[in-house]
N, C-alpha and C positions, 0 to 999 in steps of 0.2 A: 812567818806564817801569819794570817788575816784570822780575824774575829776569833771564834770559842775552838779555834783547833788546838791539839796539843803541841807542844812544842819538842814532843821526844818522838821516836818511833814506835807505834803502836804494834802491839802483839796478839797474835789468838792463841787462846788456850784449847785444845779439844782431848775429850776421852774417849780412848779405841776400848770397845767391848770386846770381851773374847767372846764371840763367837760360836768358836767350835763345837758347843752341845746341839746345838740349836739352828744357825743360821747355815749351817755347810752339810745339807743332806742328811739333817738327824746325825749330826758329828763324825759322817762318813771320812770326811774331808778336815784335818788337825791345820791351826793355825802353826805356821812354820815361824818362832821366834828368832831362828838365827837370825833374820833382816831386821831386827828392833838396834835403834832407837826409830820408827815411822817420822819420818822428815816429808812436812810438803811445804812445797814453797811455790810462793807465786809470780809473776812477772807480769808486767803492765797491769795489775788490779787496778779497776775503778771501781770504786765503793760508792752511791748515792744515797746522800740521807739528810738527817734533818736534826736540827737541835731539838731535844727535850727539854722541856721547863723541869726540873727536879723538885720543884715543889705541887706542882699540880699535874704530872708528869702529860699533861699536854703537848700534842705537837705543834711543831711552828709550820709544817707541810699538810696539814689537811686538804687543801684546798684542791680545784679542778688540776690545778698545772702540777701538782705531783702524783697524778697517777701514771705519767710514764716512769715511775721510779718503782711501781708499783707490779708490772706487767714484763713480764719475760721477753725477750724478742731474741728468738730465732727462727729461721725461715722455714717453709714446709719442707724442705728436704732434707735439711738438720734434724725438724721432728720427724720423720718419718727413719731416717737413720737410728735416732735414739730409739723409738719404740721397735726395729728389728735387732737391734743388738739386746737389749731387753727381753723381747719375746725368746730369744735363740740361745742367752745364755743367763739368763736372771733365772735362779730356781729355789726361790726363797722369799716371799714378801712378807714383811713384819703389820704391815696393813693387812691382810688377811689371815694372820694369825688372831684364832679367835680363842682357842686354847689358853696364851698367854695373855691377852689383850680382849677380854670381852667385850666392850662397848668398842664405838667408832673412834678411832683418834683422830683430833685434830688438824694434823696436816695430810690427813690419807680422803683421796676423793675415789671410793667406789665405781664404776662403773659395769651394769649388770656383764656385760660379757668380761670380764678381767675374774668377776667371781666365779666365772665355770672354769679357768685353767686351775685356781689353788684350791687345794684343802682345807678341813677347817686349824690344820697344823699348821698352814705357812707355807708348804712346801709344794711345790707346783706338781697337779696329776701329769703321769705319762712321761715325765722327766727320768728313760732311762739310758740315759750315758753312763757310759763305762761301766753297768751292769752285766757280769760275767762275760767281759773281757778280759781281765785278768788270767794269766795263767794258761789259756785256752792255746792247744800247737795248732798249726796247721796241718794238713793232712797232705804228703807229697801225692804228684798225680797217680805214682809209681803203687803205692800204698794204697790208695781208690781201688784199682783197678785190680792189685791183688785182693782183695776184700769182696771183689763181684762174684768169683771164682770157686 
């Protein structure tokens, strides 16, 4: 390998939150541990970036030519898939948790209409799936119709 790269295999480390009180319906919904140890793994990653100086932690990419490193690129129909999957099954945003998170965070960009779906809990208004389905029989036709009688 060329110039400041390592010469061993690099690693990420990440921490999974539990969740459960908080992000799954007001803890409607329990993290299921039996699937732990959480394994992700990737295949073809390209990482782009740039050396840091460690003593003036300056970058050596400022310039015009690395803002395509900068800038996401997926096309409108990838975004338009993400924000339906989103809208259809996201029912939790920790950006509009204001409960937990009073000031604005950092990486969360508001947008006035996203603030009429959540609450000020996090939890998206009008979000009722699987509310009293549970347990509920059906009623045979036979059953109706003795019942009209």
């Amino acid at each position: 390998m060329g110039g400041a790269f390592p010469s061993k295999p690099m690693s990420l480390y990440a921490t999974i939150w539990d969740g459960s009180s908080w992000a799954t319906l007001g803890g409607r919904y329990k993290v299921n541990y039996k699937y732990s140890p959480f394994i992700a793994e990737f295949a073809d990653l390209v990482l782009h970036g740039c050396p840091v100086n460690p003593l003036d932690h300056s970058l050596a990419c400022e310039g015009p030519e690395s803002a395509q490193f900068n800038s996401v690129m997926i096309s409108a129909d990838q975004r338009a898939a993400m924000e339906a999957f989103r809208r259809n099954h996201m029912s939790y945003s920790y950006c509009h948790d204001r409960e937990r998170y009073p000031g604005p965070l950092p990486e969360c960009s508001l947008d006035e209409e996203s603030t009429h779906f959540f609450g000020r809990d996090g939890l998206k208004f009008g979000d009722r799936r699987h509310r009293g389905r549970r347990n509920r029989k059906q009623r045979s036709p036979a059953s109706r119709s003795d019942a009209s009688i």
